[in-house]
N, C-alpha and C positions, 0 to 999 in steps of 0.2 A: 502179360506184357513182356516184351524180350528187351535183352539188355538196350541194343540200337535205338529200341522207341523208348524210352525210359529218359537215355542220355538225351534226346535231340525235346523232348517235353521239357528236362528241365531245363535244358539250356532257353528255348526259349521263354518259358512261365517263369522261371527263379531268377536264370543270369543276366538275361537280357534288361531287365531292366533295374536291375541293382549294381551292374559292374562295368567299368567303362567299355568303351567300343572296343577298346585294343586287349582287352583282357579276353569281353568274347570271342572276338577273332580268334586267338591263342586256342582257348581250349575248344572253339570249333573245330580249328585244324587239329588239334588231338585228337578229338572225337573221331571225327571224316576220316583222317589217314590210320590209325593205329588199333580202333575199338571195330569200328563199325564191321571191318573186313576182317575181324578173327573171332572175337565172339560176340561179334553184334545181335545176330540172330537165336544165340542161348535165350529160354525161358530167365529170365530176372532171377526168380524163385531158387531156378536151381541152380546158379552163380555159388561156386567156394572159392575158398583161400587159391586152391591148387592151381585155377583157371588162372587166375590173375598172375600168381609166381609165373606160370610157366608165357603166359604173356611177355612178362617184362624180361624173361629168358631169351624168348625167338627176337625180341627188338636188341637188345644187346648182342645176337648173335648176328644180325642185320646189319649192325653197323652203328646204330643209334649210341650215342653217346650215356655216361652210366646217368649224367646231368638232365637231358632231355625222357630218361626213363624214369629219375624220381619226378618232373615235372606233370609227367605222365600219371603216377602213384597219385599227387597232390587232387589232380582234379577229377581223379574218380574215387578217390577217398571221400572229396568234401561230393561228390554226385551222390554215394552211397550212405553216407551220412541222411543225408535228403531223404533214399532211399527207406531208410530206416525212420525214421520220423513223420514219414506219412505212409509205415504202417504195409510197405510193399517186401520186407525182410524182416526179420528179427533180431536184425543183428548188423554193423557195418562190417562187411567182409575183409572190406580194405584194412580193416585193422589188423588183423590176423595176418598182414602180408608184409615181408621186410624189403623194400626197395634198395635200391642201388645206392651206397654216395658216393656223390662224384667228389674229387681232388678239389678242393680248395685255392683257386686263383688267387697267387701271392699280389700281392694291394701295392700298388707301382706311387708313389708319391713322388714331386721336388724337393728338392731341400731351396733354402735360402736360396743360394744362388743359381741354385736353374732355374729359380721365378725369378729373378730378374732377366736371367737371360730370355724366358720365355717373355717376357712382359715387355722386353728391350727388341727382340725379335718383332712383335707382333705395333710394335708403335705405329707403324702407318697404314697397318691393314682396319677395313671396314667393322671389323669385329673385334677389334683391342677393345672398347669401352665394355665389350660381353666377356672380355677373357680377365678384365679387370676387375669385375663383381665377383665373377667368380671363383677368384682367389682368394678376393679379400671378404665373401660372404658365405663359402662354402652353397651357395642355389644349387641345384640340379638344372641339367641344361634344360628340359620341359619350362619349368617352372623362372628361367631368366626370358627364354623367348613368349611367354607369355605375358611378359611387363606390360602395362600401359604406363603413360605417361602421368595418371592422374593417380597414381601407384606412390609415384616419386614425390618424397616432398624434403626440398631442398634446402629451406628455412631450418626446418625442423632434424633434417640430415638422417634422414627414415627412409625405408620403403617399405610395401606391405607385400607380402605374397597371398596370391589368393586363388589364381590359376595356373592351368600349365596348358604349354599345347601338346598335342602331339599327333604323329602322322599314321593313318589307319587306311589302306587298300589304298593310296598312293594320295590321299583327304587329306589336311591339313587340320586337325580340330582342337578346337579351346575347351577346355572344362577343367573340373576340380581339381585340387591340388591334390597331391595320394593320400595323403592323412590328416585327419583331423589337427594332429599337432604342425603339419607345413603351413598351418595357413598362420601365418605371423608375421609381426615387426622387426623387422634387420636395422638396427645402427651399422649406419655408413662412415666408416673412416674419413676426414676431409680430402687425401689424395682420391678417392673413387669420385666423390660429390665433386669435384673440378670438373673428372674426367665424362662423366655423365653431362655435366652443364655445358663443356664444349662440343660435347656428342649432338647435343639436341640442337645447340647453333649452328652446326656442321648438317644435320638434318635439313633446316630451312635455308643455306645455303644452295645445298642441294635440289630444293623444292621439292624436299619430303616433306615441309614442316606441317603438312596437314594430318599424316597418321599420329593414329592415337596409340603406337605402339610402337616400343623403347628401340626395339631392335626389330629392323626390318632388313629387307633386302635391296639389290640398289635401285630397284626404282620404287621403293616403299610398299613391297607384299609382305606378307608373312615368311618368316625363313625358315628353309625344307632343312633338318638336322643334317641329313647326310650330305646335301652339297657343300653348306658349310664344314661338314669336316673332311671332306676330299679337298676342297678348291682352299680352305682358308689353314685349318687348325692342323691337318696334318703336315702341311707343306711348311709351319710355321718351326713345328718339333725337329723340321730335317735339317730348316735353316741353321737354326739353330744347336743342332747337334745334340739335341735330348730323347732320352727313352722315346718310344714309340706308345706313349701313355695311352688309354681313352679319356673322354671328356671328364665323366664320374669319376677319374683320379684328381683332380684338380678338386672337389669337393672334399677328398682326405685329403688333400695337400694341406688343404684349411684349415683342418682339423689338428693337424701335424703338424702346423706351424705354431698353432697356440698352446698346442699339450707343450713344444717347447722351450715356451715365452712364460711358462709356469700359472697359465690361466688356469682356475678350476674345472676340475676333468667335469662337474656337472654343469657348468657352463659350455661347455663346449658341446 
């Protein structure tokens, strides 16, 4: 069996149906563009260390960033793993191979008052009630636009997380949260539970109020991450005069505002 047929077996016997869609995707196009056309066609068998170093050499030498060649490393480490396990090597090669690290991206937060101004900024836009959870919940943006409404409960000043969406070959898809520990109960501050309760009023004004889901788009679909942050959240950071953040900073912002407020670092 050569290495090409090995990878595209397990991708789809093992990964296909153990890992979400957007994950296979990922390491299909690894596969397709970087394995299959340099030593796709090696015997399995007679696969070493050296092949793989000097791989991850010519994509580095290509252009490829050192970050997309450890990502590279990851998923033929855990193929080769497989590999070994059912008995096609005697050994994971991948382990024997030192990948590239890439640089460390310094972690962009607000302070205090650039979430107000963010938060002052965004007051009459469609998606203030999403930028509002999200500061005061730390959610990841998948796992806010996957809210429904029967999520929310207002009485009780909770919400559950349980799904995320996300966008796969230009799809739109709901499923599981990433980890077993995302699926949880968030205490909601009373300023969010206001802003949520005139959200949903503001929905049926609209003649949204039939979707079963928190945050839609304006005429009540599912909302595509990237428009929102072209048309809404980056135009809001410029308004406003703040860093050039991504969305996932607003999650450490969270987090940074309670380290703080002197909440305990294991609560957080």
């Amino acid at each position: 069996i050569t290495v090409g047929q090995f990878l595209i077996g397990w991708l789809d016997d093992v990964c296909e149906p153990s890992l979400s869609p957007h994950t296979v995707k990922r390491y299909r196009s690894l596969v397709k563009i970087h394995v299959v056309p340099t030593i796709g066609s090696m015997p399995l068998q007679k696969l070493t260390p050296i092949h793989l170093q000097n791989l991850y050499s010519q994509k580095l030498k290509e252009g490829q960033s050192p970050r997309s060649v450890q990502q590279l490393h990851a998923v033929l480490h855990r193929a080769l793993f497989q590999a070994f396990k059912w008995e096609y090597t005697n050994k994971n090669i991948a382990d024997l191979v030192q990948a590239p690290r890439p640089r460390k991206k310094e972690m962009q937060v607000l302070n205090r008052e650039q979430v107000k101004s963010f938060l002052e900024a965004s007051k009459n836009d469609w998606y203030y009630p999403l930028y509002v959870l999200a500061v005061t919940t730390g959610m990841r943006q998948g796992e806010l636009l996957g809210l429904k409404w029967e999520d929310v409960h207002f009485k009780e000043q909770t919400l559950i997380v349980q799904r995320s969406l996300k966008e796969v070959n230009g799809a739109l898809l709901i499923g599981d949260v990433k980890t077993a520990y995302a699926r949880r109960t968030i205490d909601l501050p009373t300023f969010a539970v206001k802003v949520i309760h005139d959200h949903k009023t503001n929905q049926f004004e609209r003649g949204l109020g039939h979707s079963e889901w928190v945050f839609t788009d304006s005429i009540g679909g599912l909302v595509r991450p990237q428009n929102m942050m072209r048309r809404s959240f980056k135009k809001i950071l410029i308004n406003a005069g703040l860093p050039d953040i991504r969305f996932h900073d607003l999650r450490h912002t969270h987090s940074t505002l309670l380290l703080q407020q002197d909440v305990n670092p294991k609560l957080v």
